[in-house]
ZAZA-591690 format. One record per atom (N, C-alpha, C): x, y, z. Coordinates in steps of 0.02 Angstrom, whole numbers. Layout:
// residues N
east, north, up
X, Y, Z $
...
//
This chain:
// residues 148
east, north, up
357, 1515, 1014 $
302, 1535, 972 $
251, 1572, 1016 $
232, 1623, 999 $
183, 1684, 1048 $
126, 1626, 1019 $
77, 1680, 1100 $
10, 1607, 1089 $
-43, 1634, 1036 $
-65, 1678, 1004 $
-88, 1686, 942 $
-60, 1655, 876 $
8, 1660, 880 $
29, 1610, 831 $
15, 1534, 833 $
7, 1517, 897 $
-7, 1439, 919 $
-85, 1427, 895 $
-105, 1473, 920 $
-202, 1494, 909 $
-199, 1474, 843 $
-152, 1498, 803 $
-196, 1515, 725 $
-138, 1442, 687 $
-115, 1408, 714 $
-85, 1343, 693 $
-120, 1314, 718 $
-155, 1292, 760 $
-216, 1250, 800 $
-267, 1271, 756 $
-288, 1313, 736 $
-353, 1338, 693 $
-344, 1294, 623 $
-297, 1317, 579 $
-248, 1286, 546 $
-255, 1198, 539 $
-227, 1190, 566 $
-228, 1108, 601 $
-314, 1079, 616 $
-347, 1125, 650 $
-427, 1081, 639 $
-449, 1101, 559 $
-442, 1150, 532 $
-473, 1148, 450 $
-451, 1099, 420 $
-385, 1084, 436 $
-345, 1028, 377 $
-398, 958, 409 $
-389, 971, 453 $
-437, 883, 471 $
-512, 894, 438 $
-543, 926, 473 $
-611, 968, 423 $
-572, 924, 345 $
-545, 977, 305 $
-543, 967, 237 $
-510, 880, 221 $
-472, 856, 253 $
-462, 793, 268 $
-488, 737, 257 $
-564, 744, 317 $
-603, 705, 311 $
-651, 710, 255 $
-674, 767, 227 $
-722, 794, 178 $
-680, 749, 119 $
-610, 766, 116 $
-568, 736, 46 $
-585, 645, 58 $
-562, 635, 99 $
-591, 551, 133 $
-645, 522, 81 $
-694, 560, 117 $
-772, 539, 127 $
-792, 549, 33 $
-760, 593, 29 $
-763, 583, -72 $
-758, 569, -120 $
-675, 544, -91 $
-653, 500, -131 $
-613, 409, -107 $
-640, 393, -35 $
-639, 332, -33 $
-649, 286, -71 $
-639, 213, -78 $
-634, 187, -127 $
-714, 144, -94 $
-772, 145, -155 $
-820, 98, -132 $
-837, 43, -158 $
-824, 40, -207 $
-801, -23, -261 $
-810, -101, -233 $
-765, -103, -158 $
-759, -182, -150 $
-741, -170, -64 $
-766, -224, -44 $
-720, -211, 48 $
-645, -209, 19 $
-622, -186, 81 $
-559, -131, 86 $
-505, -198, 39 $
-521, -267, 64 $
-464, -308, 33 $
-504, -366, 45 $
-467, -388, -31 $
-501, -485, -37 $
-440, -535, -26 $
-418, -503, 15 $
-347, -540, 36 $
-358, -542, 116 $
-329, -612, 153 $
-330, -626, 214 $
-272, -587, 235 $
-269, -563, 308 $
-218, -544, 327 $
-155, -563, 322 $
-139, -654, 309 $
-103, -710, 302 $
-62, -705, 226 $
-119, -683, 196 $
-94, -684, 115 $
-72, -629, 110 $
-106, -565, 124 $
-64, -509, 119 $
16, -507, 163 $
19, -517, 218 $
68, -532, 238 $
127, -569, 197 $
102, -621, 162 $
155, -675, 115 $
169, -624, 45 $
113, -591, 32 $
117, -557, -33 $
182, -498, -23 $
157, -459, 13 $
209, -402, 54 $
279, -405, 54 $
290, -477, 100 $
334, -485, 124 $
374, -509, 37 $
356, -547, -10 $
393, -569, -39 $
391, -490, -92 $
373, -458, -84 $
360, -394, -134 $
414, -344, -122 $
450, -340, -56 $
511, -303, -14 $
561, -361, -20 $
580, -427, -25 $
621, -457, -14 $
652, -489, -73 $
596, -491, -143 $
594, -559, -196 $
621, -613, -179 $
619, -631, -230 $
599, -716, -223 $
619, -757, -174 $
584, -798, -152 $
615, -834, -86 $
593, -890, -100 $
613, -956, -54 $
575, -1025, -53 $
536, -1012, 8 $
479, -1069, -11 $
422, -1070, 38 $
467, -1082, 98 $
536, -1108, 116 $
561, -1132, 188 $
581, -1051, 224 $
626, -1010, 162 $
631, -945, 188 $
577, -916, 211 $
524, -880, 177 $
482, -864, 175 $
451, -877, 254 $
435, -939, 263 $
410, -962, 337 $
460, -956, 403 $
508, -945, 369 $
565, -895, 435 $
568, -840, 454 $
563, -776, 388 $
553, -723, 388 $
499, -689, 433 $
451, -754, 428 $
361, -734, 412 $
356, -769, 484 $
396, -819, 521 $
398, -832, 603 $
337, -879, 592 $
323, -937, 538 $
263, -971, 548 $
280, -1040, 521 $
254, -1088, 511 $
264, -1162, 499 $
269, -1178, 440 $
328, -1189, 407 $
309, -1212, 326 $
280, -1234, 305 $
244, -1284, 332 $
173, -1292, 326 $
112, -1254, 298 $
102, -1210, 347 $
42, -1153, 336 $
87, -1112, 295 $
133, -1084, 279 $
174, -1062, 231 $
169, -1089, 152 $
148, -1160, 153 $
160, -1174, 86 $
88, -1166, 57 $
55, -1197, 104 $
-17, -1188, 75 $
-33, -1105, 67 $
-25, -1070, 95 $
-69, -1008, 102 $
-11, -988, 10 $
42, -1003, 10 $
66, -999, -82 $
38, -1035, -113 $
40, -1102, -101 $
-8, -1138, -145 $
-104, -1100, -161 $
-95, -1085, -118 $
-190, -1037, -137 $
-174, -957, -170 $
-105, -945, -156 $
-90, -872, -190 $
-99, -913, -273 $
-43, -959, -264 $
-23, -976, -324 $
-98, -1013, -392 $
-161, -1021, -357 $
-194, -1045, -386 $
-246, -976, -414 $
-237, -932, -369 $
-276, -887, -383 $
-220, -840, -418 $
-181, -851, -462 $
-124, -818, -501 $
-102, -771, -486 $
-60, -741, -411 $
-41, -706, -376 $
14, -726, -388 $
68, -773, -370 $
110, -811, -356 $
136, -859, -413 $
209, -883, -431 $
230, -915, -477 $
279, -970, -420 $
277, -1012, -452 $
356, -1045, -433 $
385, -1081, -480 $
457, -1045, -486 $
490, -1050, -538 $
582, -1062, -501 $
597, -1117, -538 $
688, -1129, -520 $
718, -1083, -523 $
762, -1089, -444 $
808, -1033, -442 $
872, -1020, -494 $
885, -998, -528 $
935, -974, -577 $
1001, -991, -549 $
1025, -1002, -487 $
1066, -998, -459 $
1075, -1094, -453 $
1026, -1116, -443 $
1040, -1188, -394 $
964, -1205, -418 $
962, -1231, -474 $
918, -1265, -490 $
888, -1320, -466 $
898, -1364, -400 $
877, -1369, -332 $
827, -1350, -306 $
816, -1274, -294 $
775, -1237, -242 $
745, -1189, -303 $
666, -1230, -279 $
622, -1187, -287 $
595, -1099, -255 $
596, -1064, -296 $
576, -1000, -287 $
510, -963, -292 $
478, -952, -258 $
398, -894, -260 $
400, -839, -271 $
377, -816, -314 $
384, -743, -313 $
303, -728, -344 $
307, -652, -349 $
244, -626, -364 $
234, -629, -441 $
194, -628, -478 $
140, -627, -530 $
149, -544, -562 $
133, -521, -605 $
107, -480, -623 $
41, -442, -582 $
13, -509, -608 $
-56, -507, -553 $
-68, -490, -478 $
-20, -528, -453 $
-14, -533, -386 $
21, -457, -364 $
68, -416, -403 $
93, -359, -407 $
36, -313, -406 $
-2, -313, -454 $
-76, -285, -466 $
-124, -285, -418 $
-150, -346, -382 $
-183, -346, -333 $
-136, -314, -273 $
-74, -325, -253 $
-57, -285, -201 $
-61, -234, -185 $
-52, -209, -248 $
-42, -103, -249 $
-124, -91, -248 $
-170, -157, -285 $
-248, -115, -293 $
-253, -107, -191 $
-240, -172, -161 $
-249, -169, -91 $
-237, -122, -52 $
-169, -78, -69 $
-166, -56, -59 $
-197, 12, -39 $
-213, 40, -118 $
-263, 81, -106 $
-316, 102, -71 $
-320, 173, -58 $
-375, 181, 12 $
-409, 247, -49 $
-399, 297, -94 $
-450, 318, -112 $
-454, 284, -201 $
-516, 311, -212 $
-536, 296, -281 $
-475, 337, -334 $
-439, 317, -369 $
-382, 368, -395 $
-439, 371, -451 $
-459, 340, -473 $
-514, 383, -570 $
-556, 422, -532 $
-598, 413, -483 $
-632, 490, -464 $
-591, 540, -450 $
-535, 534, -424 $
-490, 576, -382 $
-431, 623, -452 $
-417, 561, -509 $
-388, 612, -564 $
-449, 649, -597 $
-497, 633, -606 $
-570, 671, -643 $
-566, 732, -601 $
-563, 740, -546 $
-571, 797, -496 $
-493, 843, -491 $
-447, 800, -496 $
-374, 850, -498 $
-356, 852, -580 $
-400, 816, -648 $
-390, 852, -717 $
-431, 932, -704 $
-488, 928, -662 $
-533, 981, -681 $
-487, 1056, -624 $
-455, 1051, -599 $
-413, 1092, -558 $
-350, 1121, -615 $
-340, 1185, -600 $
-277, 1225, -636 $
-222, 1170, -615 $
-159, 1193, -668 $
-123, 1140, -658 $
-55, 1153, -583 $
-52, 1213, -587 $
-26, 1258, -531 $
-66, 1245, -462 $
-126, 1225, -443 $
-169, 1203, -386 $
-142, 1146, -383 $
-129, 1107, -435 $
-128, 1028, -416 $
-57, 1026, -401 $
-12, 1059, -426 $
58, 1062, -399 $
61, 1077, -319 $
50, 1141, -295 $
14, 1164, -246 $
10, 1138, -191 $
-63, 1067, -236 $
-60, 1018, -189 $
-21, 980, -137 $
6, 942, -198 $
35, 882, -195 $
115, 933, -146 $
146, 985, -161 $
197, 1008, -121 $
190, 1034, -55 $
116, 1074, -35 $
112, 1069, 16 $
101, 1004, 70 $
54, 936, 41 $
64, 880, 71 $
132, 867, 76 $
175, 873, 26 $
245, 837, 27 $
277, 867, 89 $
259, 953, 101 $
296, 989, 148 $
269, 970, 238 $
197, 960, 215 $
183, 939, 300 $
221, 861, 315 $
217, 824, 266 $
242, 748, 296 $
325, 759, 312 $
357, 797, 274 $
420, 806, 286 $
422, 857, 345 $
379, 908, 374 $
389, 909, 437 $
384, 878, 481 $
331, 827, 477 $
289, 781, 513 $
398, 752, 574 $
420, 724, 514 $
487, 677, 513 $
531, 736, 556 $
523, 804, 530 $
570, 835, 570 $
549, 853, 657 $
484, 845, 655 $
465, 856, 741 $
465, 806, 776 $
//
């Protein structure tokens, strides 16, 4: 790559951060601190959200911690209606945890890092060809991102 071309991909590359942070700072989410979940619970939430249902004994294997602190930190999911435990279908025996509706709901809200209702109010008021635009040129930098 000749170094004017490098120049004007470096130029390139600081606007996107410029416009980046400006997009950030606008539409962050201010609503609530970032999460009302302990690192502990998110962790248990997560983990059973990629794996389903497990028993509290799995769960504390997966998760490398004491069934103990394993059952309780479900037992406090499970009171704050995150969490169910319900007989395994299989071996009615072994109890199973899995996520809630709720607990599904709070994960993905946790997830979240900007405000999405300010953020669709602002991409309804955009042509619909910009918002395509968008969303394909992001799609195209992250998929280079993987190829470099």
């Amino acid at each position: 790559m000749a170094l004017t071309d490098r120049k004007r991909v470096h130029e390139t590359a600081v606007r996107f951060e410029e416009l980046f942070q400006a997009v950030y700072l606008t539409f962050h989410r201010r609503d609530e601190k970032r999460s009302e979940l302990s690192g502990a619970s998110r962790a248990v939430l997560n983990h059973l959200a990629r794996t389903g249902p497990l028993t509290v004994g799995e769960a504390a294997l997966h998760l490398d911690r004491a069934q103990s602190v394993v059952s309780d930190i479900v037992s406090q999911l499970e009171r704050n209606g995150l969490l169910q435990r319900e007989r395994d279908p299989a071996d009615r025996r072994r109890t199973l945890v899995w996520l809630t509706p709720r607990g599904h709901d709070r994960l993905a809200r946790d997830r979240e890092v900007l405000d999405t209702t300010r953020l669709a109010t602002a991409l309804d008021a955009m042509p619909a060809d910009a918002r395509e635009a968008l969303l394909t040129g992001m799609h195209a930098l992250l998929t280079s991102k993987e190829k470099s």
